[in-house]
Structures are given as structure tokens and as C-alpha cells.
C-alpha positions as CSV (number, residue, x, y, z in Angstrom):
1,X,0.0,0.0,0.0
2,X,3.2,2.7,1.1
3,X,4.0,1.5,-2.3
4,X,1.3,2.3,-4.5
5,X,0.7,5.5,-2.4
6,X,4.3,6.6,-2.9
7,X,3.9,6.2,-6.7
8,X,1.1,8.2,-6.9
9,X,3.1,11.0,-4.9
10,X,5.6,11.1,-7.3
11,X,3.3,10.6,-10.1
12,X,1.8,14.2,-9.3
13,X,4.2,15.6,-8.1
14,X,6.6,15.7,-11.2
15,X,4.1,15.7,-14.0
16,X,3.8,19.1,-15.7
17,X,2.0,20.5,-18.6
18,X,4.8,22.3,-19.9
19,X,8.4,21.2,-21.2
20,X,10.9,19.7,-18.6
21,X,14.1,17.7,-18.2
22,X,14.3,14.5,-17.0
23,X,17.2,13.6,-14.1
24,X,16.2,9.9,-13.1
25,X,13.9,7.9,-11.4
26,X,12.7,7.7,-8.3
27,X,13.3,5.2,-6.1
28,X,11.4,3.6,-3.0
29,X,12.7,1.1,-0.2
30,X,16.2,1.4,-2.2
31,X,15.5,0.5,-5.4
32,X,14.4,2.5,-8.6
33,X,10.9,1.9,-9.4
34,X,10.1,1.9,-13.3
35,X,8.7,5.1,-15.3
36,X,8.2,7.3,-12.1
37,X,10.7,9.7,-13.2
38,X,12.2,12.9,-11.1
39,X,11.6,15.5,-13.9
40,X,12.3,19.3,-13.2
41,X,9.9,21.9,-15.2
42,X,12.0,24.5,-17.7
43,X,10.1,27.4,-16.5
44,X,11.4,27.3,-12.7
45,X,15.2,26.7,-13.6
46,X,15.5,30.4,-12.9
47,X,14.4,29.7,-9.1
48,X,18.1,29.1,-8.7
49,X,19.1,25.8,-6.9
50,X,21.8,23.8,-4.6
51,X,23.4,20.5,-4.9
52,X,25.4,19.4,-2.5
53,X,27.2,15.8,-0.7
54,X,30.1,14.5,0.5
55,X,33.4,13.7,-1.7
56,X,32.7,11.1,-4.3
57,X,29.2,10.7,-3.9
58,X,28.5,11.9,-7.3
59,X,27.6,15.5,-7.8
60,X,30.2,16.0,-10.7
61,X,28.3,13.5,-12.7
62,X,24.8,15.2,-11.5
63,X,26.1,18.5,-12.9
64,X,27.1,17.2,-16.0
65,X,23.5,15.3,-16.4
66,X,21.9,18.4,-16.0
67,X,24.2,20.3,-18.4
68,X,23.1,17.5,-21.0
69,X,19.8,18.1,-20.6
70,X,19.6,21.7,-20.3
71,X,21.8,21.5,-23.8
72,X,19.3,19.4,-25.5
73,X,17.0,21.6,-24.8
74,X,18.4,24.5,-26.2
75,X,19.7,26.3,-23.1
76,X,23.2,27.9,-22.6
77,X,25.3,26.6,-19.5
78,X,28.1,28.0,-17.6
79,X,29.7,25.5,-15.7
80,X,32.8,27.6,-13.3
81,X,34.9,24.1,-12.8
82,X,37.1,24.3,-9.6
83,X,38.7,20.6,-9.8
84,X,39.4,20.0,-14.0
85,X,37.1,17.2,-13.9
86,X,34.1,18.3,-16.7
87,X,35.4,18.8,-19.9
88,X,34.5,15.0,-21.0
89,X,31.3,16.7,-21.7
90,X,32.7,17.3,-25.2
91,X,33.0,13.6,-26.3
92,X,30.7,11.0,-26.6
93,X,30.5,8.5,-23.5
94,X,30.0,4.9,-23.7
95,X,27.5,2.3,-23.0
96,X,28.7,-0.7,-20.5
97,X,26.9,-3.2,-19.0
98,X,26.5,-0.8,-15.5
99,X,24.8,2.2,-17.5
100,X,22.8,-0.3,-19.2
101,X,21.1,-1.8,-15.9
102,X,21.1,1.4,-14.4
103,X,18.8,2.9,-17.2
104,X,16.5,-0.2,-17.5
105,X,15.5,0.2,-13.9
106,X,14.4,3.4,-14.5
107,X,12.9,3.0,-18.3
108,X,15.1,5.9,-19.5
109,X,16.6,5.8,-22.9
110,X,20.6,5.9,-23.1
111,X,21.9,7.8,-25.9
112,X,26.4,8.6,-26.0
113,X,26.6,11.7,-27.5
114,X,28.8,15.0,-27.5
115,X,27.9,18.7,-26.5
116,X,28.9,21.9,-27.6
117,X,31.6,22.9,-25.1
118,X,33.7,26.5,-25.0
119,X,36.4,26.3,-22.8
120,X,37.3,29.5,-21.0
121,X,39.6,31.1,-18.6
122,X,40.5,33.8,-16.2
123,X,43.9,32.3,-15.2
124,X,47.0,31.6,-17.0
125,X,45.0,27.9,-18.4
126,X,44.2,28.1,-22.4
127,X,41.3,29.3,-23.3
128,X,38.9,31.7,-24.0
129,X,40.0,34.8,-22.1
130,X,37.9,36.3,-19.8
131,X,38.6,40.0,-18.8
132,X,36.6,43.0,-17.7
133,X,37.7,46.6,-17.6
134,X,38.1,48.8,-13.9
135,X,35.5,51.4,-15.6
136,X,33.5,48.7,-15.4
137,X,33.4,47.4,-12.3
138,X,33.0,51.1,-11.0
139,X,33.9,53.0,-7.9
140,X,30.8,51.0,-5.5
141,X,31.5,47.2,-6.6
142,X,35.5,47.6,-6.4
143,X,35.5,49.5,-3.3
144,X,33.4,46.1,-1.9
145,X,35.8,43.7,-3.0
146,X,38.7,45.4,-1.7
147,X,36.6,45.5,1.3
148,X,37.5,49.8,1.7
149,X,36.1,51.7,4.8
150,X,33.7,54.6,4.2
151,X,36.9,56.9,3.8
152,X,38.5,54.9,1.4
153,X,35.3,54.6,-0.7
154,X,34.7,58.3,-0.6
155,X,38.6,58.2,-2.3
156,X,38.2,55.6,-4.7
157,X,34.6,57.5,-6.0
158,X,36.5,60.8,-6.2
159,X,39.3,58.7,-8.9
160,X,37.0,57.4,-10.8
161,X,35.2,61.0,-10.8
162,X,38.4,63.0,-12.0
163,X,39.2,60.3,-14.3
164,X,36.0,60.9,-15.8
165,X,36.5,64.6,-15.7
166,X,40.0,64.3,-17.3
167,X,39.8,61.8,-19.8
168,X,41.8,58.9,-18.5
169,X,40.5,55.6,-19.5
170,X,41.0,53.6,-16.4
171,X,41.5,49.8,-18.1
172,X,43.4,47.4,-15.9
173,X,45.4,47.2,-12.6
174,X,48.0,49.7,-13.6
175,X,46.1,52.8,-14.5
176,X,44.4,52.4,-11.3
177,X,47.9,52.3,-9.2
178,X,48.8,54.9,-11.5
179,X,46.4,57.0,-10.9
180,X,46.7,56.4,-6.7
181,X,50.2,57.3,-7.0
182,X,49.6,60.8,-9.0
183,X,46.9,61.8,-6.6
184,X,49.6,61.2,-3.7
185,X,52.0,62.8,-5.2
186,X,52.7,65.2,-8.4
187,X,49.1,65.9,-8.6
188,X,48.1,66.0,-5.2
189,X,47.7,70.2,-5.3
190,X,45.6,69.9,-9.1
191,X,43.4,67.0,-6.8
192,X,43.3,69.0,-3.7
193,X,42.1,72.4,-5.4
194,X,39.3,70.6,-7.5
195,X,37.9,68.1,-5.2
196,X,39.2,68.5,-1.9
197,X,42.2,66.9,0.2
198,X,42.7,63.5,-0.1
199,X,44.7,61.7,2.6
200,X,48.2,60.0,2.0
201,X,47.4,57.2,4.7
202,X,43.9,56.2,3.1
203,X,45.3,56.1,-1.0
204,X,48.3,54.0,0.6
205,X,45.8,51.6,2.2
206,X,44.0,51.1,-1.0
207,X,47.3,50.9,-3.1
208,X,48.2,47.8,-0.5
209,X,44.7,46.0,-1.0
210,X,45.2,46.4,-4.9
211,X,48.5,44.8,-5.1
212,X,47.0,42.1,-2.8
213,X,44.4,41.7,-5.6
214,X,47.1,42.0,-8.1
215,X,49.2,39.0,-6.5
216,X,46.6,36.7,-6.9
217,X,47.0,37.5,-10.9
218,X,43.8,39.6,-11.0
219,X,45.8,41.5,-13.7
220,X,45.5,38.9,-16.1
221,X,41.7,39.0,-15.4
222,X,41.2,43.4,-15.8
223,X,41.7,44.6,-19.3
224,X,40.6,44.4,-22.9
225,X,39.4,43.1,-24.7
226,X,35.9,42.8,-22.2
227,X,33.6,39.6,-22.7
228,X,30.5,40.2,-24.4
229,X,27.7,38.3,-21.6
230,X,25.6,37.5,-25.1
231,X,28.8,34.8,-25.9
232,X,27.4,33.0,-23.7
233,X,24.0,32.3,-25.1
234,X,25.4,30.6,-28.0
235,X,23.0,27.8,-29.8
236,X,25.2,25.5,-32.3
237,X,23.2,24.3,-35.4
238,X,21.7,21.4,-34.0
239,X,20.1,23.4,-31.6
240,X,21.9,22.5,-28.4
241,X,23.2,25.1,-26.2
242,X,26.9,25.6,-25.7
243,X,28.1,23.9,-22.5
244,X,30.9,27.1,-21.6
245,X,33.3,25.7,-19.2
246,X,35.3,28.2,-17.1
247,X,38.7,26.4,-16.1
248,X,39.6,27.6,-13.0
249,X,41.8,24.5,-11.0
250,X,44.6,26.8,-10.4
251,X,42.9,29.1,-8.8
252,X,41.7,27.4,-6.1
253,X,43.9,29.2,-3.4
254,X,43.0,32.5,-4.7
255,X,39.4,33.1,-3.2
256,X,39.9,37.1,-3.6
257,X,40.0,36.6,-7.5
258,X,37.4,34.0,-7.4
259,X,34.5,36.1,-5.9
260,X,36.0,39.5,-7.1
261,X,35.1,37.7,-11.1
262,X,31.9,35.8,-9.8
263,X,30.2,39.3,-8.4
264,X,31.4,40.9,-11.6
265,X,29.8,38.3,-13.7
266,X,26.5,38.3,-12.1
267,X,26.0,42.2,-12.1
268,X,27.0,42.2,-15.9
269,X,24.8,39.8,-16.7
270,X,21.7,41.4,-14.4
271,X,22.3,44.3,-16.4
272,X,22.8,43.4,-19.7
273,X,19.9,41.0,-19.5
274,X,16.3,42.1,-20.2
275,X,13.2,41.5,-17.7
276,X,11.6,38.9,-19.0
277,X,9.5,37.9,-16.1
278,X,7.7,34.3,-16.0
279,X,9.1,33.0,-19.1
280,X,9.2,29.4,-20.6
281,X,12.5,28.4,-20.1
282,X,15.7,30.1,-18.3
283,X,18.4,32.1,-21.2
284,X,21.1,30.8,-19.1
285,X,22.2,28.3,-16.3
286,X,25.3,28.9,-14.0
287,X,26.7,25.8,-12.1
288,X,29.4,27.0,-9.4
289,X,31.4,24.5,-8.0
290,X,33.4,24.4,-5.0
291,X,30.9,27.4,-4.0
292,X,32.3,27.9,-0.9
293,X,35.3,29.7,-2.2
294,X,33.1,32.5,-3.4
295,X,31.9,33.1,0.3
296,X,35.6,32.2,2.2
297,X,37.0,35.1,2.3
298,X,33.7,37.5,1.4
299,X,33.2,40.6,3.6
300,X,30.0,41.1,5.1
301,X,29.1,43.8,2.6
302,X,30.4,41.6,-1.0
303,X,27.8,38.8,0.8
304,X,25.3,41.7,1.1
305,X,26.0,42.4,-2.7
306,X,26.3,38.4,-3.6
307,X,22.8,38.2,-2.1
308,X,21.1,40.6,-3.6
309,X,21.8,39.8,-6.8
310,X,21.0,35.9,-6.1
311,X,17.2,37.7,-5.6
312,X,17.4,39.5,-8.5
313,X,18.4,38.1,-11.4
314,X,16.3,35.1,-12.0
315,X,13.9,37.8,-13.3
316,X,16.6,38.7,-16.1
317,X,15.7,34.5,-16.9
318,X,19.3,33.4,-14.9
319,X,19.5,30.2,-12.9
320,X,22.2,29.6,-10.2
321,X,23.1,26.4,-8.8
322,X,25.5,26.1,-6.3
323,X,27.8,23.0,-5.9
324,X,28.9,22.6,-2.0
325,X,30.2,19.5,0.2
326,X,27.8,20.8,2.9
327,X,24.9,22.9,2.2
328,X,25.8,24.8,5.3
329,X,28.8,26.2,3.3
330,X,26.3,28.2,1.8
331,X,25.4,31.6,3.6
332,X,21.6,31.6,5.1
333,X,20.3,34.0,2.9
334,X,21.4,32.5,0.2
335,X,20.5,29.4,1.0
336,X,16.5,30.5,1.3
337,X,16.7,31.9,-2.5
338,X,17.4,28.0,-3.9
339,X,14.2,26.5,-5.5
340,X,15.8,23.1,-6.4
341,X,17.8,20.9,-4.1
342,X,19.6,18.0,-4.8
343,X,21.4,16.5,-2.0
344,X,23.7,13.1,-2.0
345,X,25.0,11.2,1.2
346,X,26.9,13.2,3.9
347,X,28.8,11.5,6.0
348,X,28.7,11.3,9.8
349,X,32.1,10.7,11.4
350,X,32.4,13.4,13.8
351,X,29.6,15.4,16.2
352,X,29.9,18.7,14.4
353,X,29.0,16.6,10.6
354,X,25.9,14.8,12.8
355,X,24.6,18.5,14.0
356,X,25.2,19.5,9.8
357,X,23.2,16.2,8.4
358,X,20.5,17.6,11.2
359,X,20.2,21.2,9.6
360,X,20.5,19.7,6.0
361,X,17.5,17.6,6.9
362,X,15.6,20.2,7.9
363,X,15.8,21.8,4.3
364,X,14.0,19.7,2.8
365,X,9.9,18.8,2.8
366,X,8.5,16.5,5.2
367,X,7.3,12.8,3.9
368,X,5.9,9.8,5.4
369,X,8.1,7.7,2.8
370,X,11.8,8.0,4.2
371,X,13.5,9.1,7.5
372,X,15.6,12.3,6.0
373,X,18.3,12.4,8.6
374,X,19.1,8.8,8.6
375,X,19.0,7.9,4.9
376,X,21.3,11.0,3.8
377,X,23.6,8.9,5.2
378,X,22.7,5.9,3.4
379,X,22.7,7.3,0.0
380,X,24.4,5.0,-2.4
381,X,26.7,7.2,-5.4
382,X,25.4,8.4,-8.1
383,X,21.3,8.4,-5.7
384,X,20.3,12.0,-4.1
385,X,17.6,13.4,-2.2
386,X,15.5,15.6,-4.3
387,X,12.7,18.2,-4.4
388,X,12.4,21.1,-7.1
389,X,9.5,23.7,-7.6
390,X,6.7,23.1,-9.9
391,X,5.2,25.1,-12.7
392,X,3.1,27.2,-9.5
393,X,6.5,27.5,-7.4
394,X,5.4,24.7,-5.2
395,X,7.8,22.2,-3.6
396,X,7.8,18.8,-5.4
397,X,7.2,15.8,-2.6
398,X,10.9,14.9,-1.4
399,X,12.1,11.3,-3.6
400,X,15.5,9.8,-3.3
401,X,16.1,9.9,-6.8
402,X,18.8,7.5,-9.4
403,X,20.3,10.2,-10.7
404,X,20.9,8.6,-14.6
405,X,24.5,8.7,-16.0
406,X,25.8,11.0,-18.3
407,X,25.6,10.5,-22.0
408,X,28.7,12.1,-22.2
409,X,32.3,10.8,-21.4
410,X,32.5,10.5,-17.6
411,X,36.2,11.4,-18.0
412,X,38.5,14.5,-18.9
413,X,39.6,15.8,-22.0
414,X,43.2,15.0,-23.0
415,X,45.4,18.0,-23.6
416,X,45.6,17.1,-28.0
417,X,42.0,17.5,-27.1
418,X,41.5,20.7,-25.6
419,X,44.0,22.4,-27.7
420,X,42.2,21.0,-30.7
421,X,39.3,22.3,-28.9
422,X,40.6,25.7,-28.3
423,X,42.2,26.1,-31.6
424,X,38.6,25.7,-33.5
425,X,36.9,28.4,-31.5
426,X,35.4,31.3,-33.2
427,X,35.8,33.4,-29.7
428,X,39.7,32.7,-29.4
429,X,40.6,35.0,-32.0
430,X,37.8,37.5,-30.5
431,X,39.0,37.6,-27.2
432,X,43.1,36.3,-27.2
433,X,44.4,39.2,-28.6
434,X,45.9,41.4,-26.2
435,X,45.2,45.0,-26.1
436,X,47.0,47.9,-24.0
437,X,45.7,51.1,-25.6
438,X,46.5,54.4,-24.3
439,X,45.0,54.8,-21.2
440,X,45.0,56.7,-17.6
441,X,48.8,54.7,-16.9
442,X,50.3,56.2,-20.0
443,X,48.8,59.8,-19.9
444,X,49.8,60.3,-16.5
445,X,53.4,59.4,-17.3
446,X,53.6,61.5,-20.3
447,X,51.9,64.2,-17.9
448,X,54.6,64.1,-15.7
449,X,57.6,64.1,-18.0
450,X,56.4,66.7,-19.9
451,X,55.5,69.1,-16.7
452,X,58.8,68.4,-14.8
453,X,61.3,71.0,-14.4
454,X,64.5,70.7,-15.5
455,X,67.0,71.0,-13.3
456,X,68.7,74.4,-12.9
457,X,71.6,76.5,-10.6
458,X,70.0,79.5,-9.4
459,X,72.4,82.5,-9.6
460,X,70.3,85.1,-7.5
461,X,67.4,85.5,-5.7
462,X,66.1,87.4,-8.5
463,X,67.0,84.5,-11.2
464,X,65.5,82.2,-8.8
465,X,62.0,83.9,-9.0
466,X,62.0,84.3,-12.4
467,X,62.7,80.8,-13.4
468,X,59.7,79.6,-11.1
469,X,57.3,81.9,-12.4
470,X,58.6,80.8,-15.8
471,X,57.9,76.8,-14.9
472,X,54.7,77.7,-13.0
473,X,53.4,79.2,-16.0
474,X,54.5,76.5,-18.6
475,X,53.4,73.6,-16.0
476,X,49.8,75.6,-16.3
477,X,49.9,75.6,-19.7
478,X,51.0,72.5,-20.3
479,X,48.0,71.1,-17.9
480,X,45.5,73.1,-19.4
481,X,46.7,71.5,-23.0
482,X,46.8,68.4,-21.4
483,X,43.1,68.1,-19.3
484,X,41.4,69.3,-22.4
485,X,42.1,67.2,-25.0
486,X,39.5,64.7,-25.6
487,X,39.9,61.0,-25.1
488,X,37.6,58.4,-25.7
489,X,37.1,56.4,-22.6
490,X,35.9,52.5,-22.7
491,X,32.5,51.5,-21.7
492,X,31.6,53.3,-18.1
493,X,30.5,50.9,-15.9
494,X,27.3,48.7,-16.9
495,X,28.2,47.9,-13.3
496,X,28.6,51.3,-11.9
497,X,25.2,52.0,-13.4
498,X,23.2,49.6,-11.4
499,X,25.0,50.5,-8.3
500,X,24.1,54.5,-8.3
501,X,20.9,53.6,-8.6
């Protein structure tokens, strides 16, 4: 009777009228029970989501299931890969005798095929490069990730302002040091006589935070050529959606750069987006693994900022799924915004993981079918507890679901491969090239060459006077020249626009 009561449960539960994507079957007293499939409806993707479990329970190959099917479908993935272990997604897996049982259980089809994959990078790994300008980010968003008092803010707005002012594209790392270093010194009287003093202590604070940034190469990550968000949206001609792949293994000790390119990426894409409200099916999927290196090293007020924009952009038609060991790696208000869960087994080997398995438990809807705390321990790989949101934003009834393998190769890429893979891209060429055009770095300098004194012997007093009133006049001059010629400056700040607001 539990039995036939538990298949009508699911039954309802994951039957929609509109399209979905199918994960696996559900299973009931441990084993998968035959065409009652855990399907997720297209039109909540956007509702955000979290999967999380232990090491080696299977949440890579969950990902890349769900990357398959979103593909299929015609939806663009970003998938931020922390470990190296998804670019298999590119070649065709193969049937054995495991997948085969595995799939027959469940009455699900099996199909090896390949995806469209763009492999991208922030680091020194090939790729597609990744970069963003400093005009960009604006005054508000940097001054969050450097984590800058009130003070400090106040300073950083006022550089960005007399850049603006002055014409001084401000591109990557160096135009911004430059600039800090001007303000302090040769132009600290022009600064101080247009927009107030600025304090030598608060520009040498900032200068500190920046080349911690910088050390973390951030300075491979600001510059141009910027990435255009709609790069991402790419359909190939069979009508699968690109699977983009952000290869980021070597940056795992570099949390700074991590989150400082996550928050920039999410308040790009809110504002380049368009409101689309309910639609029928998300414009783009982002999969963040090894999530908790976005929020390790945050500050209270870049969490503020993560979380915000977490509420916010599903509207623009933006799903985020975040892939953690522990779902309590995963800040609280965050955590409330994910529609979809998909948890594997966690283990309990020590008091504080039995007190985590408790508040995972607690996440998830009550049923009469399974004890929640006890059998997320008992989770075999590659099986999950799983409740998403249906078509009315409901929770589905909790199942422990047999997640179905990947159609894909459950392996990596060679290297032959990925630079084969690299090599054909139409964005390499785009977005490889490295430009350093005249910006606020070299202007300064020639600024400060061309205004400096040569050095002279005064003969008298009278000599003395003359030749300063001489220099003062030609530094004028030269300033006046200088500050009014007209400079085109990159895009200012989709970024900074959002945040004025």
C-alpha cells in the first residue's frame, strides 16, 4: 500500500504540462521503481538551486547530467569548474553493462553523444579569455571587493570621478595604481584644489589591497578586450546550447579573484539581460562548483551584494546552482533563494558533521516515505535526495532519486583535445588578442615628464623667481593643454550603473 501511495506522490508531483528535463527515477525502499521519473519543469530553472554531498558521492556527474539536458533543450550553460574534472562533456560516452542496468530500472533511454563545449579562462590555463575593464566594475563594486572603509570609498569614487573629468581611460590594474600614485604625489595640489584633500594614509591603504588583488594575478583577469555576456548564449546548429566551461583548477587558493570575477559576472549579466518575467525556459544556467570559495574570504558587505543579486536576477531569466560538500557552506540567505535541491549522502564521522546532516535535513519537505536524517547517510553514489518547484513554485514531494548517468564521457579531456578544442573556436581570435591602448597609466606618465622641471643653478634670488614663475606658468599651460584634450574612454561601468541607482 506505502508502495502504490508513494507512486502516486511522485506521479503528481513531477508531471507538468509544460516542457521539462528528466534527471532519473525515483526510487522507493532502495530500489528505482520503473517510469516514475524525477523530472524538473524548464520554467522554474531560474528559481536558482543547490546541490550538494560528501566527496565522491557523485555531484560532478549530476552537474554534468543536467548540463546535457539543459543542452538538448536549447539552453546555454556556464559551468565555473574548480577541480578539471568536466570537460568530457565534449565527447561521446560509452554504453557498458552498469549504464545499461542502471537505465532499464528506470525505463530511460541511453543515448552517448557530444555537447557543444567552449572552454574559458580567467587564469594563465588556455582558453577563451575572460577579462573585464576597472571602468567597469565602478567605484561602488570595487570599493566592496577590496573591502575599503567609508573613507576609502569616498577616495576611490573621487578617482573614478576626476578620471571621468579628465579623460583617463581607467582599463586594468596599472592605471588604477597609477592613478593612486599621481593623486599622492605630483598631482596631489591639481586633486586637492578641485575636489578636496585626499589623505596620503587612506590612497596608501588602498594601493596595499590592490597589489594584494594584483598578486593573486587579477591582472590577467582586468583589461581588454571585455567579454560580451551574449557569448554566452550561443546555440550550435543542431540546436543544443553551448556547455561554456570556465577552467579555473589553479585558482583554487585565490578566493579574492574567485568572488572578485563571480560578483562581476552576475551584475554584468543582471544588467545586460532584459526583464523577462515568467518566461518558458531560463536564457542561461550557471553551475558553481566548489561554491564555498566564493563566500571564504567575502566581507559582510560583497555577501550583502552576492545576495542581492541571487534575488534578482532570476527575473533577467538566470539560474544559479550552487555545488557545495555541505549545504551549510552556503550563507543563510542565500541558502532561502534556492528553488531546487539536490542532496547526496553526507557523512557522519564526527559530532559537528551529525549537528550538519540535522540542519541539512531540515531543508528539505517533510514525507511519510523515508527518515531524511538517517538515509542521507545511506545514500548510495550516483542516488540524491530531491525536491524542485513546480510550474506554480510549489515544492515537489521529497524522492530519493537515481540520478541517470551522463551520455557524455565521464572522464577528462586529454590535452591534443582541448587544444584541438581551443584552436577551432570562433571566440579565441575575438578575445586572445591582447590590447593595451592608451589609457590613464600612459597619460599620466607623459603628464609628468612633460610638466617636470628641468633641473637648474640658481644665480640670484632674483634669477631664482623668475625661473619659477617661468615653470609655473608652462606647468599651467601644459596642464591646461593636457586636461582638455578629448579621449575616448571604454564603456563606463554597466556595473557602476546599477549600483548608483
Amino acid at each position: 500500500m506505502n508502495l502504490e501511495r508513494f507512486k502516486q506522490q511522485i506521479k503528481e508531483g513531477y508531471t507538468y504540462k509544460s516542457d521539462f528535463i528528466t534527471i532519473g527515477g525515483a526510487m522507493f525502499d532502495g530500489k528505482a521503481i520503473a517510469d516514475h521519473h524525477i523530472n524538473i519543469p524548464l520554467k522554474t530553472l531560474n528559481r536558482h538551486g543547490l546541490v550538494a554531498g560528501a566527496t565522491g558521492t557523485g555531484k560532478t556527474k549530476t552537474i554534468q547530467v543536467l548540463s546535457e539536458q539543459l543542452s538538448k533543450k536549447g539552453i546555454p550553460v556556464l559551468m565555473m569548474d574548480i577541480k578539471g574534472d568536466f570537460s568530457g562533456i565534449a565527447q561521446a560516452g560509452e554504453l557498458n553493462d552498469f549504464i545499461a542496468n542502471r537505465h532499464t530500472q528506470m525505463n530511460l533511454p541511453f543515448e552517448p553523444q557530444a555537447f557543444p563545449v567552449e572552454l574559458l579562462t580567467i587564469s594563465k590555463q588556455n582558453g577563451v579569455r575572460l577579462r573585464a575593464t576597472i571602468s567597469e566594475f565602478g567605484p561602488v563594486l570595487l570599493s566592496r571587493i577590496l573591502d575599503l572603509n567609508d573613507t576609502q570609498s569616498g577616495i576611490m569614487s573621487l578617482i573614478f570621478k576626476y578620471c571621468d573629468d579628465h579623460q583617463l581611460p581607467l582599463l586594468d590594474l596599472k592605471d588604477l595604481k597609477k592613478v593612486i600614485q599621481y593623486i599622492t604625489n605630483e598631482g596631489k595640489a591639481e586633486i586637492e584644489s578641485e575636489y578636496g584633500r585626499v589623505s596620503t594614509a587612506s590612497t596608501g591603504a588602498i594601493l596595499r589591497k590592490l597589489i594584494e588583488l594584483e598578486q593573486q594575478d587579477a591582472d590577467l583577469f582586468f583589461g581588454e578586450t571585455s567579454f560580451d555576456i551574449q557569448d554566452l548564449m550561443r546555440i550550435d546548429e543542431n540546436g543544443k546550447g553551448y556547455v561554456n566551461i570556465l577552467r579555473l583548477n589553479d585558482i583554487q587558493d585565490k578566493p579574492k579573484l574567485f568572488s572578485t570575477f563571480m560578483l562581476c559576472l552576475l551584475a554584468e549579466v543582471y544588467n545586460t539581460m532584459p526583464e523577462q518575467g515568467d518566461s518558458g525556459q531560463p536564457e542561461l544556467v550557471i553551475f558553481i562548483d566548489e561554491a564555498h570559495l566564493i563566500f571564504k574570504e567575502a566581507t559582510k558587505a560583497l555577501l550583502d551584494q552576492i545576495e542581492t543579486i541571487v534575488k534578482l536576477i532570476r527575473s533577467k531569466g538566470i539560474g544559479l546552482y550552487f555545488i557545495t560538500q555541505n549545504p551549510t557552506d552556503i550563507p543563510d540567505g542565500v541558502l532561502a533563494q534556492l528553488g531546487l535541491k539536490i542532496q547526496h549522502a553526507l557523512r557522519a564521522f564526527t559530532d559537528k558533521d551529525r549537528k550538519a546532516i540535522k540542519l541539512a535535513s531540515e531543508n528539505f519537505p517533510s514525507t511519510e516515505f523515508y527518515k531524511t536524517n538517517e538515509i542521507i547517510t545511506q545514500l548510495g553514489t550516483g542516488e540524491a535526495l530531491v525536491t524542485v518547484l513546480n510550474e506554480k513554485g510549489i515544492p515537489t514531494p521529497l524522492a530519493v532519486g537515481m540520478i541517470r548517468a551522463p551520455m557524455s564521457r565521464m572522464d577528462i579531456l586529454t590535452s591534443n583535445e582541448i587544444d584541438g578544442l581551443i584552436r577551432k573556436s570562433t571566440l579565441t581570435h575575438k578575445y586572445n588578442q591582447l590590447i593595451d591602448r592608451d589609457s590613464a597609466y600612459e597619460i599620466l606618465n607623459r603628464k609628468i615628464s612633460e610638466v617636470k622641471p628641468e633641473p637648474t643653478t640658481p644665480k640670484t634670488k632674483t634669477a631664482t623667481k623668475s625661473v619659477k614663475k617661468e615653470e609655473s606658468f608652462l606647468s599651467k599651460q601644459v596642464i591646461k593643454v593636457l586636461t582638455s584634450a578629448t579621449f575616448i574612454r571604454g564603456a563606463f561601468g554597466v556595473l557602476n550603473k546599477m549600483f548608483k541607482k
